[in-house]
VEXROPA-270863 format. One record per residue (C-alpha): x, y, z; residue in one letter. Coordinates in nm, 2 decimals. Example, Ala and Ser with C-alpha at 12.3 -4.5 7.8 and 13.67 -1.06 7.14 Angstrom:
residues 2
SITE      px      py      pz  residu
SITE    1.23   -0.45    0.78       a
SITE    1.37   -0.11    0.71       s
***
This chain:
residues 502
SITE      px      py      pz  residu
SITE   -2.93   -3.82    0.39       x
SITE   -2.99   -4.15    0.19       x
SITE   -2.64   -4.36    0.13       x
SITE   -2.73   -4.46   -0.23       x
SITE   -2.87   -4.29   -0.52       x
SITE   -3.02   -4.62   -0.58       x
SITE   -3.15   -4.70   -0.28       x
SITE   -3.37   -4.43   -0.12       x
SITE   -3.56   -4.13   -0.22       x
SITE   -3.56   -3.82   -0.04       x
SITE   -3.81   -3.90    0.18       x
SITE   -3.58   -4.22    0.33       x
SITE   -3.85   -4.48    0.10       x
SITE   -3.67   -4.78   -0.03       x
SITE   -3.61   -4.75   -0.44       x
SITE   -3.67   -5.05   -0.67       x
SITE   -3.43   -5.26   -0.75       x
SITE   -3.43   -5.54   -1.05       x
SITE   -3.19   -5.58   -1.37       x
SITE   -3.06   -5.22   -1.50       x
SITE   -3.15   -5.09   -1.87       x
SITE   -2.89   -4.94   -2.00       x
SITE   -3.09   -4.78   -2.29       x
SITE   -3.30   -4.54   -2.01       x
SITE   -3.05   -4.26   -2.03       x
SITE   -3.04   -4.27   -2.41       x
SITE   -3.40   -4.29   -2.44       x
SITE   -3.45   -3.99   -2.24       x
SITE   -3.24   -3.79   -2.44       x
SITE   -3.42   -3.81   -2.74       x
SITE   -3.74   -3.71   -2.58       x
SITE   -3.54   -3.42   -2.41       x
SITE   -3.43   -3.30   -2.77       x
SITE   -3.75   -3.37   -2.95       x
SITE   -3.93   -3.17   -2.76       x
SITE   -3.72   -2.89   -2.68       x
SITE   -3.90   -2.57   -2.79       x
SITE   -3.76   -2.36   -3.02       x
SITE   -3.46   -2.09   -2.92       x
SITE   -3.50   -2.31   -2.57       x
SITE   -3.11   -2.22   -2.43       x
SITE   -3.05   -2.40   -2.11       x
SITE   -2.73   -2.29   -2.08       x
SITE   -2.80   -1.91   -2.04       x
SITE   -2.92   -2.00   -1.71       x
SITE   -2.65   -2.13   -1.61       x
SITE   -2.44   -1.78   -1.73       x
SITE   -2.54   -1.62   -1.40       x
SITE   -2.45   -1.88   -1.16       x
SITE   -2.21   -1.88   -0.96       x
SITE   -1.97   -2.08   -1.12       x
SITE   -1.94   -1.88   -1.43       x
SITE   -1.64   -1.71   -1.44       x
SITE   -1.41   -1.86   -1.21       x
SITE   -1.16   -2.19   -1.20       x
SITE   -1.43   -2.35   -1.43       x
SITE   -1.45   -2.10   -1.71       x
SITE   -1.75   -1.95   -1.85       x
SITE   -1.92   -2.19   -2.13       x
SITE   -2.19   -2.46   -2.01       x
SITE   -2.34   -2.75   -2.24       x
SITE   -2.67   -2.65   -2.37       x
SITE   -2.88   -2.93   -2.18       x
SITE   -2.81   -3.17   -1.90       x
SITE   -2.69   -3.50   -1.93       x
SITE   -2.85   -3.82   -1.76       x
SITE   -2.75   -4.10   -1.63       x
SITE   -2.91   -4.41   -1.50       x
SITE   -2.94   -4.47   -1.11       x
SITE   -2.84   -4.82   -1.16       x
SITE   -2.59   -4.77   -1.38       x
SITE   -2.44   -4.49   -1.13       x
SITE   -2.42   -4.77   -0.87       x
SITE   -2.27   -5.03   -1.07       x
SITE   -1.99   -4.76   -1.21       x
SITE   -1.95   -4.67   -0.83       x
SITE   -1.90   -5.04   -0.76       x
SITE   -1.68   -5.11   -1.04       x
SITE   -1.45   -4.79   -0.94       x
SITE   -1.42   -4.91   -0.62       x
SITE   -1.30   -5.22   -0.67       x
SITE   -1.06   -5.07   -0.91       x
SITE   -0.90   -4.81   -0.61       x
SITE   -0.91   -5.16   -0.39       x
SITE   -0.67   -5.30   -0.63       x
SITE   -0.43   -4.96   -0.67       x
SITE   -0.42   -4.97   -0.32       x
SITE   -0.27   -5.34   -0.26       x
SITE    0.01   -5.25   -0.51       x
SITE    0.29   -5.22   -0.27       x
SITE    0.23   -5.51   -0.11       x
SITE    0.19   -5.70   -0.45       x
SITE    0.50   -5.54   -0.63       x
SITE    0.77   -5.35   -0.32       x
SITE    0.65   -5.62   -0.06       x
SITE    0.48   -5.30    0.17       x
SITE    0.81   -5.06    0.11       x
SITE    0.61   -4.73   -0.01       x
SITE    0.91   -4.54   -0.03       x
SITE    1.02   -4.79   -0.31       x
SITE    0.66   -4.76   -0.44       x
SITE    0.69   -4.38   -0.45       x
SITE    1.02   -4.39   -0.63       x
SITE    0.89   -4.63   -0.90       x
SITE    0.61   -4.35   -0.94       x
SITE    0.89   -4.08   -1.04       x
SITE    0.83   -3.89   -0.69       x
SITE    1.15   -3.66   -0.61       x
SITE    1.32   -3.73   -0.23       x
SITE    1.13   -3.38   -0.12       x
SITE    0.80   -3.54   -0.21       x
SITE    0.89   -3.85   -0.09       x
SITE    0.99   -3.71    0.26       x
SITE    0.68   -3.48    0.25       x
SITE    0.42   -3.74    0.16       x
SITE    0.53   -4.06    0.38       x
SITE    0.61   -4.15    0.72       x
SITE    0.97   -4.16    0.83       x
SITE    0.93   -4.49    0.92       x
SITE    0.75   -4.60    0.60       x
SITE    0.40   -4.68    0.75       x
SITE    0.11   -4.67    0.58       x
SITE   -0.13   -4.42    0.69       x
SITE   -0.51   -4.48    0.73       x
SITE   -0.63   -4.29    0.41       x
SITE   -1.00   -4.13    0.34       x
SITE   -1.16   -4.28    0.03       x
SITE   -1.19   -4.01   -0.21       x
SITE   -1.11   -4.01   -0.51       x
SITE   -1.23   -3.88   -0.88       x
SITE   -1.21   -4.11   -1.22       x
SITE   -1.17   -3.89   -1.53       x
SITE   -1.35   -4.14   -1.78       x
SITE   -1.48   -4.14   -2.17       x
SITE   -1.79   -4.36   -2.26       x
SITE   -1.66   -4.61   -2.56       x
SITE   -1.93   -4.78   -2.74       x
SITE   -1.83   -5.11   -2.45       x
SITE   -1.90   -4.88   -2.18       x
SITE   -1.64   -4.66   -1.95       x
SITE   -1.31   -4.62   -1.94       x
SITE   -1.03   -4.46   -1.70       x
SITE   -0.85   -4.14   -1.80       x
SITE   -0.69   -4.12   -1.48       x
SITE   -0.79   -4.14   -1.10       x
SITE   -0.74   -3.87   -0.94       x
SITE   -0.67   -3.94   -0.54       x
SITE   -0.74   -3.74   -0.21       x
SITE   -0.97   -3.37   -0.17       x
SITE   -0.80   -3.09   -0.42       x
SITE   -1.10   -3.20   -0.65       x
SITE   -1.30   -3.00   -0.89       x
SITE   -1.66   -3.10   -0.89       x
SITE   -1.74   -3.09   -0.54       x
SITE   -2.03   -2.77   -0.60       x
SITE   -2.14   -2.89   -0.93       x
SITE   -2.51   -2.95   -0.79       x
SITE   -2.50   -2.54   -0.84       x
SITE   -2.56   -2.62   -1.20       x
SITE   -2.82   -2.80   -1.16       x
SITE   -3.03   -2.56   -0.96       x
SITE   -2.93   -2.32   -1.23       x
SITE   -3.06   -2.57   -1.50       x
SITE   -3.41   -2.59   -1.26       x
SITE   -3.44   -2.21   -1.35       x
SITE   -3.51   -2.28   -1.70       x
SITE   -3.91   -2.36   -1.75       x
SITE   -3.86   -2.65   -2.02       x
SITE   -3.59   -2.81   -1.84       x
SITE   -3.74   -2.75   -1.46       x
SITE   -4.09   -2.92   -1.66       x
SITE   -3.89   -3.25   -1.80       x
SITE   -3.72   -3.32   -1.45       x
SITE   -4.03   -3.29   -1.24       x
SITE   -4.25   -3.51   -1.46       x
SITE   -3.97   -3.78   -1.52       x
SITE   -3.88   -3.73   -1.15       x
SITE   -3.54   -3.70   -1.18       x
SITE   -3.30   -3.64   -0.91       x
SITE   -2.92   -3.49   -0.84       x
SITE   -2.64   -3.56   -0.62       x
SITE   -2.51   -3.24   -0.37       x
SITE   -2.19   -3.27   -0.37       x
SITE   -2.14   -3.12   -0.04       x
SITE   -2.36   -3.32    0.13       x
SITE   -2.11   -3.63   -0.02       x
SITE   -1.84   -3.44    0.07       x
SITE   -1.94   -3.39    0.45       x
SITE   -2.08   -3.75    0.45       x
SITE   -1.66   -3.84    0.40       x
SITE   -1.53   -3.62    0.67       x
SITE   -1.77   -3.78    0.92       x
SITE   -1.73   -4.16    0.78       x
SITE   -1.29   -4.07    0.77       x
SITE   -1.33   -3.90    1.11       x
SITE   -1.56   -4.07    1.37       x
SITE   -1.53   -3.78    1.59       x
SITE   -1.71   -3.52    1.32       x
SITE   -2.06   -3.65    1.41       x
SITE   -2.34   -3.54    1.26       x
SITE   -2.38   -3.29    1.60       x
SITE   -2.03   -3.18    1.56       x
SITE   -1.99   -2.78    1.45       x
SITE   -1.57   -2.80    1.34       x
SITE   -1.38   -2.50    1.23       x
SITE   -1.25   -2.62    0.92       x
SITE   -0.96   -2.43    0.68       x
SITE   -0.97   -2.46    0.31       x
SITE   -0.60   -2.45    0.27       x
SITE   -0.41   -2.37   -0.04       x
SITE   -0.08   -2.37   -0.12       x
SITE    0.10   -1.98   -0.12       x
SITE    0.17   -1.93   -0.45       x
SITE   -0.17   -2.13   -0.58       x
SITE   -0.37   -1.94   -0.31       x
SITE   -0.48   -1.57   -0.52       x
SITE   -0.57   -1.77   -0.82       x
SITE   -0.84   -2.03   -0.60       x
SITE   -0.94   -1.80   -0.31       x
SITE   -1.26   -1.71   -0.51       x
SITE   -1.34   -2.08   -0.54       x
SITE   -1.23   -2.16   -0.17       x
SITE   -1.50   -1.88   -0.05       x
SITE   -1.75   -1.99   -0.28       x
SITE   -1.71   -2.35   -0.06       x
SITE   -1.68   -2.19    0.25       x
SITE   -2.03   -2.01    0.17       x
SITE   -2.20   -2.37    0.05       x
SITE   -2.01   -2.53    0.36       x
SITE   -2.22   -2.22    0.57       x
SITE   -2.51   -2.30    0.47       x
SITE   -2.53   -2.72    0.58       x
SITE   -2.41   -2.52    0.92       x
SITE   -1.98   -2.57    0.95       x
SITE   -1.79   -2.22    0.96       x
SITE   -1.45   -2.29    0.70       x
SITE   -1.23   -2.00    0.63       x
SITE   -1.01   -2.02    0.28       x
SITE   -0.62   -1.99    0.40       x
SITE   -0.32   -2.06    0.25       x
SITE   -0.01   -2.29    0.43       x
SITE    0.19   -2.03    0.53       x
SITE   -0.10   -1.87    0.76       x
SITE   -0.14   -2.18    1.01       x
SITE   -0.04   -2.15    1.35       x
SITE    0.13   -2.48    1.52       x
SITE    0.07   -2.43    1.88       x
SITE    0.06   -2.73    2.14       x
SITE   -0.31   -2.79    2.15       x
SITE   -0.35   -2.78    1.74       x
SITE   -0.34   -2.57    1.44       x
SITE   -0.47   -2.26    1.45       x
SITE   -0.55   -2.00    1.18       x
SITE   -0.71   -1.66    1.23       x
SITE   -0.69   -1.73    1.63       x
SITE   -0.92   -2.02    1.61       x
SITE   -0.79   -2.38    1.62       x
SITE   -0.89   -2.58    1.35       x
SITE   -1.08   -2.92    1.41       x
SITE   -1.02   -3.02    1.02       x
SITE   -0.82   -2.91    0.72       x
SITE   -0.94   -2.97    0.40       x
SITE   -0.63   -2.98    0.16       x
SITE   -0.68   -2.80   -0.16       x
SITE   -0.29   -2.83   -0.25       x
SITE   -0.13   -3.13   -0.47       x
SITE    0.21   -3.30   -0.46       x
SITE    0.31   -3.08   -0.78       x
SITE    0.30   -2.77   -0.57       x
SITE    0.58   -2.98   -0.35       x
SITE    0.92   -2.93   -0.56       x
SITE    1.19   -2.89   -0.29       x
SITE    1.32   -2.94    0.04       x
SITE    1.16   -2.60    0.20       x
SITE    0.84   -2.70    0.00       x
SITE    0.87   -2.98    0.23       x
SITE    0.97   -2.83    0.55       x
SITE    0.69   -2.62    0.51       x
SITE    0.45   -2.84    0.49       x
SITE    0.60   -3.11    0.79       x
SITE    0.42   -2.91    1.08       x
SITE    0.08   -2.97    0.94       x
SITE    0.18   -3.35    0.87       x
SITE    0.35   -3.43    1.18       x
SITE    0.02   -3.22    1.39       x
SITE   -0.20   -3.44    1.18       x
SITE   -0.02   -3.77    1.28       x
SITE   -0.04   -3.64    1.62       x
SITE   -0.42   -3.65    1.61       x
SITE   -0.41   -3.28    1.65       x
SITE   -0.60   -3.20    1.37       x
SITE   -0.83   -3.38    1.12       x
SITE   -0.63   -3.39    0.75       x
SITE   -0.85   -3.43    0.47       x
SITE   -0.68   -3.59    0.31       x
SITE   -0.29   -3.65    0.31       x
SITE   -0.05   -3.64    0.04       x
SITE   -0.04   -3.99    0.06       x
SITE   -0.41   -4.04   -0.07       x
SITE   -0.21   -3.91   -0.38       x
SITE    0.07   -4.22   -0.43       x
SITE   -0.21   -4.39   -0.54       x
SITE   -0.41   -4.13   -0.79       x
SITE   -0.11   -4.07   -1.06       x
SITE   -0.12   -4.20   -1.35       x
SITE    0.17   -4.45   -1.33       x
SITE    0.02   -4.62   -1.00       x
SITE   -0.27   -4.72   -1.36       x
SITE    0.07   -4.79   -1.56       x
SITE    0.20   -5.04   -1.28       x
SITE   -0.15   -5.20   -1.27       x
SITE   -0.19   -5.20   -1.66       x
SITE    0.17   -5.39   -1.70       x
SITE    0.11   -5.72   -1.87       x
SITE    0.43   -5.85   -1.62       x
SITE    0.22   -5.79   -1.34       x
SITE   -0.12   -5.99   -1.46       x
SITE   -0.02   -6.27   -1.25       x
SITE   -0.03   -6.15   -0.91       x
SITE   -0.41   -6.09   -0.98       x
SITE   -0.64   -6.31   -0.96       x
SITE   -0.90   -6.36   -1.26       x
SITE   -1.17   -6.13   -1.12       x
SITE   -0.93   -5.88   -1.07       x
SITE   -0.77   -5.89   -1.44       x
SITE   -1.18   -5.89   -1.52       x
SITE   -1.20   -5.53   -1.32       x
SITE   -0.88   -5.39   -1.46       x
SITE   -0.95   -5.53   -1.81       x
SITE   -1.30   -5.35   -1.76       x
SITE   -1.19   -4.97   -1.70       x
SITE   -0.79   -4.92   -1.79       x
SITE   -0.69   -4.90   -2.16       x
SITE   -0.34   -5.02   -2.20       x
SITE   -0.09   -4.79   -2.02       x
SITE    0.25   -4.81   -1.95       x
SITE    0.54   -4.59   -1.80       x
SITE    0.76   -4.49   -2.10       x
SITE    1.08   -4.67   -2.06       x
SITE    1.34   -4.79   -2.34       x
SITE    1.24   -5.14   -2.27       x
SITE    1.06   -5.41   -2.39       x
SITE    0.67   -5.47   -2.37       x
SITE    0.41   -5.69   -2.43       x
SITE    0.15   -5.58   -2.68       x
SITE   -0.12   -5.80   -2.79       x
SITE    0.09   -6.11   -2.76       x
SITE    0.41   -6.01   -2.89       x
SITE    0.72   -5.86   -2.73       x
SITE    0.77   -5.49   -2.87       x
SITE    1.04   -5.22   -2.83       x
SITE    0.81   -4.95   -2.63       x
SITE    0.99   -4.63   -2.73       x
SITE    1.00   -4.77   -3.14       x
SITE    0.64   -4.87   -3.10       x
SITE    0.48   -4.55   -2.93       x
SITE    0.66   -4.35   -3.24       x
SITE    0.47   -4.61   -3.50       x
SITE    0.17   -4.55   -3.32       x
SITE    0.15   -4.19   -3.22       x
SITE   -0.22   -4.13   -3.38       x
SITE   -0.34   -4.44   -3.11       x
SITE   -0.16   -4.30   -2.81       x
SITE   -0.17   -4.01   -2.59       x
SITE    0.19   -3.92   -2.36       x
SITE    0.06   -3.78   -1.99       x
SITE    0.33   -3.67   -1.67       x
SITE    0.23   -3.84   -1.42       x
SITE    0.11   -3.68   -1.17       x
SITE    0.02   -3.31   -1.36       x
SITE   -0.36   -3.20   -1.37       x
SITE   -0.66   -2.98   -1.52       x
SITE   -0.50   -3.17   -1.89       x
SITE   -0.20   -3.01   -1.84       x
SITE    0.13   -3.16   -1.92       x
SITE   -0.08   -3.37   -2.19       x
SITE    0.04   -3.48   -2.53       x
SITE   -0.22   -3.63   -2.80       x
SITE    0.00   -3.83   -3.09       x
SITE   -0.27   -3.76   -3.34       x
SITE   -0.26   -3.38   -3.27       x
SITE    0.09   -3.36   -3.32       x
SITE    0.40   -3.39   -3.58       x
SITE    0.58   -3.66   -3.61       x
SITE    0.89   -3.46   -3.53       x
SITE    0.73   -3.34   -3.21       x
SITE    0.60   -3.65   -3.09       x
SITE    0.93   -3.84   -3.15       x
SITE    1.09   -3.57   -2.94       x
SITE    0.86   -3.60   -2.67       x
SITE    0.84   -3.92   -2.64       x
SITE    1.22   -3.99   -2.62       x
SITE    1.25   -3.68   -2.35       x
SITE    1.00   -3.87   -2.15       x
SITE    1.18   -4.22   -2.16       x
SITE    1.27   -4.29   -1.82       x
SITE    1.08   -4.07   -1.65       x
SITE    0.72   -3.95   -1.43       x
SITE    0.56   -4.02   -1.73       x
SITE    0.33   -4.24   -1.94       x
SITE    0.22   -4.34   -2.27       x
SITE   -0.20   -4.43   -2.29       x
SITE   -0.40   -4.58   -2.55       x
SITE   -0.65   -4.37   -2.73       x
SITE   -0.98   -4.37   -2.61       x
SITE   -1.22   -4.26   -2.89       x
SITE   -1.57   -4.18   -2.74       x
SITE   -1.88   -4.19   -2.81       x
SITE   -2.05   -3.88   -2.96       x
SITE   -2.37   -3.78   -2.79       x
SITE   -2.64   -3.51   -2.97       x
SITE   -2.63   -3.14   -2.78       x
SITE   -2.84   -2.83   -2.92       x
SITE   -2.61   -2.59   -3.07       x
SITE   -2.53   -2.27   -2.81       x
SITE   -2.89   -2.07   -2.85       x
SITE   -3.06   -2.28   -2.91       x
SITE   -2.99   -2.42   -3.24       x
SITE   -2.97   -2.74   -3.42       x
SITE   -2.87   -3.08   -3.25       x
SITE   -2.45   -3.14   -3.28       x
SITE   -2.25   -3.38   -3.16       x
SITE   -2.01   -3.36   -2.88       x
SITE   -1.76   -3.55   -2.68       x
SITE   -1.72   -3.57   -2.27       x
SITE   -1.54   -3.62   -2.03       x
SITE   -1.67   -3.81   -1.68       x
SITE   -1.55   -3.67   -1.43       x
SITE   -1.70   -3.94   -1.14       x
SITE   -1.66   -3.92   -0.71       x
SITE   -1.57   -4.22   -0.60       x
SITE   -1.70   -4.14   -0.20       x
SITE   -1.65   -4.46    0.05       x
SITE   -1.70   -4.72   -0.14       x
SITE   -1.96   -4.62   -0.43       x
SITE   -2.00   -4.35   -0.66       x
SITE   -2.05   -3.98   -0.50       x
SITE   -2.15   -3.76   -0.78       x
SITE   -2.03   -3.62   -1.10       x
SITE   -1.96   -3.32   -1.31       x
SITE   -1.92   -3.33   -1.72       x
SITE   -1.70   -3.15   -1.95       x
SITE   -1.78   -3.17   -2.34       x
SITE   -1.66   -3.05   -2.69       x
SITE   -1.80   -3.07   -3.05       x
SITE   -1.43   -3.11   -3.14       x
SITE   -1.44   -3.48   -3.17       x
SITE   -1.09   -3.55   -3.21       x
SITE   -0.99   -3.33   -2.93       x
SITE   -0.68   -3.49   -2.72       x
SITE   -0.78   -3.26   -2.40       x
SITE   -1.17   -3.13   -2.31       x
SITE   -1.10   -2.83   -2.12       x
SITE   -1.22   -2.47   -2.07       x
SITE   -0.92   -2.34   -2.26       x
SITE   -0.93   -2.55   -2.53       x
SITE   -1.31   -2.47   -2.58       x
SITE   -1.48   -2.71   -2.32       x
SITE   -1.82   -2.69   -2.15       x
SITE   -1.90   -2.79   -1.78       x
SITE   -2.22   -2.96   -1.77       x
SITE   -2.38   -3.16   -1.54       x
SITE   -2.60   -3.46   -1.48       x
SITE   -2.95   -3.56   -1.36       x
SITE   -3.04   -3.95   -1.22       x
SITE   -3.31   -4.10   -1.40       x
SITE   -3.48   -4.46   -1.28       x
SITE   -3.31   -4.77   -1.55       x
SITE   -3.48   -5.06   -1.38       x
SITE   -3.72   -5.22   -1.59       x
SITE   -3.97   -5.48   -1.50       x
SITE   -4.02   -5.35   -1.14       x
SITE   -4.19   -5.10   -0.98       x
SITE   -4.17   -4.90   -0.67       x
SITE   -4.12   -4.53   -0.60       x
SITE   -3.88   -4.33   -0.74       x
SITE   -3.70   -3.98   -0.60       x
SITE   -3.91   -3.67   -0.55       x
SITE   -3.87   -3.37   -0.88       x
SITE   -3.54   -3.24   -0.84       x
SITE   -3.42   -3.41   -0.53       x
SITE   -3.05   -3.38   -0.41       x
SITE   -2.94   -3.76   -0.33       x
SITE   -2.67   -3.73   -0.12       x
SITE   -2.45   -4.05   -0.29       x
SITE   -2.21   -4.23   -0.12       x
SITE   -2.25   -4.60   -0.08       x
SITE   -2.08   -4.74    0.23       x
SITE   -1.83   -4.44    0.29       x
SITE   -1.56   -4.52    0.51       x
SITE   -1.16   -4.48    0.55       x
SITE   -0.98   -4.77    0.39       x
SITE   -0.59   -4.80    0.47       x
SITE   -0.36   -4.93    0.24       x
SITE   -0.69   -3.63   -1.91       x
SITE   -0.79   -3.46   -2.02       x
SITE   -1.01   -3.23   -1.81       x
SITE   -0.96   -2.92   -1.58       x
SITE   -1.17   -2.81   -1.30       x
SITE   -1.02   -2.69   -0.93       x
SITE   -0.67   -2.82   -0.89       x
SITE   -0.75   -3.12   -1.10       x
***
């Protein structure tokens, strides 16, 4: 499986490399559209997959989007470097104490003693992770990050073998040779990078574990991935917590010890001391080496939305160094934890709460740590009476107020094939190892829409890899070929969309 969508085609040859245009993707969207026959639907293929109907919803975007293979790396890159700096935060602001770091995110004392060590150390963490991102006219920027494996996205290269089934569409990707990231494959390529022992030789039993009460409403999905996990040859059975087995060679479920669990619950689903009681077996077997956990809780502390408030705060800028401000100044719009306080806003010292109530049709008020766009306020979609009330309820607590990020509209045919509209999306980009792993797309034609998601009207799309170098040539990836897309994968110690648990 090649390492980089950049660097090798399917058949292992070495892809060109030289400067990235970032007009490629652009440019082959207008020739998709101009010459998209009549009636052409796209999206009715995409109807019968299997992904219609469940956790995702039921409406597609009528055509695929693309995106350059350059520009997937350097977004990768720039991601990366972003979790690098999230991760370094208790050292930099509660000198290594993650329990004081947790606090500071609004974690209750049963999520605290469910997520961390008793004795505070940090744990060696798989690098996975999914950014939530709108394109501005400068480029990307962050949403949120989500942290850890209860992602939606992972089977979205299902859509694009759907999208292959339509003759038009199938006809443009083979002539422009585009290719597609399996998420799978990326997602196998981080169990084996986070867990040496999970060679590519290895056959583990693996459980898709849910939390019991979330369990009846994913088991469809967690099938789904035990049937794609089947056929790149590991056997995973879907189970919830309460099924597992704690004997003193390992975790078992359905008599079988398990050689990895892939966690499909998130700290939400964690609200009280039995929450947490019933999840210290798995924990404390995991510390043990007893079984493989993909990933811990603790890959969380550093996907919620305040860890990006903490790292946003203009009174931290000076424990980074200039190339880090450059990173976070890149990718995070202002954010800041809601707090009757004092802040620094272009320059000036502002009272937060009287400012965020000036200001509501530039800001958006998120929980911290909530998912799917729940739990998600936009000031410009609410009254003033409502806004005021929410924000004051939030002072002080796991929440945060964001600056609105306006995106950039991109041209979609109208559902059956009509006229060219515009619409709006969300990014929703893997971060695997070290680069970027894949991505699935969510879009609206309502452009002033606070959340894109299925229930407020939003499409899941996907995306194909064009070439974007210019003035070099080489080979580029075979018609339709699945680049498996992680770029130097390994373990690393220390919204507005829906889709899976997140």
């Amino acid at each position: 499986m090649p390492t980089d969508p950049t660097a090798a085609d399917s058949t292992g040859s070495t892809a060109p490399t030289g400067s990235t245009d970032p007009t490629a993707a652009a440019r082959l969207t207008r020739e998709y559209l101009s010459g998209l026959p009549a009636g052409c639907a796209p999206e009715r293929s995409c109807e019968g997959s299997a992904l219609a109907g469940d956790i995702y919803g039921s409406a597609f975007l009528t055509r695929p989007v693309f995106l350059g293979r350059g520009e997937s790396r350097e977004l990768g890159a720039r991601l990366s470097r972003l979790y690098d700096l999230l991760l370094t935060l208790p050292d930099r602001l509660f000198d290594g104490d993650l329990r004081a770091f947790t606090t500071a995110l609004g974690w209750s004392p049963a999520q605290i003693s469910a997520t961390l060590r008793a004795d505070g150390r940090p744990r060696e963490l798989p690098r996975s992770a999914r950014a939530d991102l709108y394109r501005e006219k400068e480029g990307f920027r962050l949403l949120e990050l989500n942290g850890g494996s209860p992602l939606g996205g992972w089977d979205i290269a299902l859509l694009n073998e759907a999208l292959l089934q339509e003759p038009y569409t199938a006809s443009f990707v083979q002539r422009h040779r585009l290719g597609f990231t399996d998420g799978i494959e990326v997602l196998l390529n981080l169990w084996r990078e986070s867990f040496p022992g999970l060679g590519p030789s290895a056959n583990p039993f693996v459980a898709l574990l849910e939390w019991p009460g979330s369990y009846p409403a994913m088991e469809r999905h967690l099938h789904r991935m035990a049937g794609l996990l089947a056929a790149h040859g590991v056997e995973a059975v879907p189970c919830h917590l309460g099924q597992l087995e704690y004997r003193s060679d390992g975790v078992h479920v359905a008599g079988r010890r398990v050689d990895l669990v892939h966690r499909w619950f998130v700290i939400n689903d964690v609200d009280t001391a039995e929450d947490a009681a019933l999840l210290a077996p798995l924990t404390e077997a995991a510390d043990r080496g007893l079984v493989h956990l993909f990933t811990p809780l603790e890959n969380e502390v550093y996907g919620t939305k305040a860890a990006l408030a903490l790292l946003s705060d203009q009174r931290n800028r000076s424990l980074f160094d200039q190339a880090e401000l450059e990173v976070i100044d890149a990718l995070l719009p202002w954010t800041r934890l809601v707090r009757d306080e004092k802040a620094e806003l272009a320059g000036e010292r502002v009272d937060l709460l009287r400012h965020a109530l000036a200001h509501r049709e530039d800001l958006v008020l998120k929980a911290s740590s909530s998912h799917s766009g729940l739990d998600v306020l936009a000031g410009w979609e609410a009254s003033a009476e409502e806004w005021a009330d929410s924000v004051r309820a939030a002072a002080g607590g796991p929440f945060i107020l964001q600056r609105r990020v306006r995106p950039v509209a991109e041209d979609f045919p109208a559902p059956g094939g009509g006229p060219p509209e515009p619409a709006v999306l969300t990014w929703g980009v893997f971060l695997a190892g070290r680069g970027y792993g894949g991505a699935y797309l969510r879009g609206t034609t309502d452009l002033d829409s606070g959340v894109i998601s299925s229930g407020k009207g939003g499409r899941l799309g996907t995306l194909f890899l064009c070439d974007d170098t210019r003035g070099v040539s080489g080979r580029r990836s075979r018609p339709g070929s699945q680049l498996g897309a992680t770029s130097e994968p390994g373990p690393s110690g220390p919204g507005q969309v829906d889709g899976s648990k997140r």
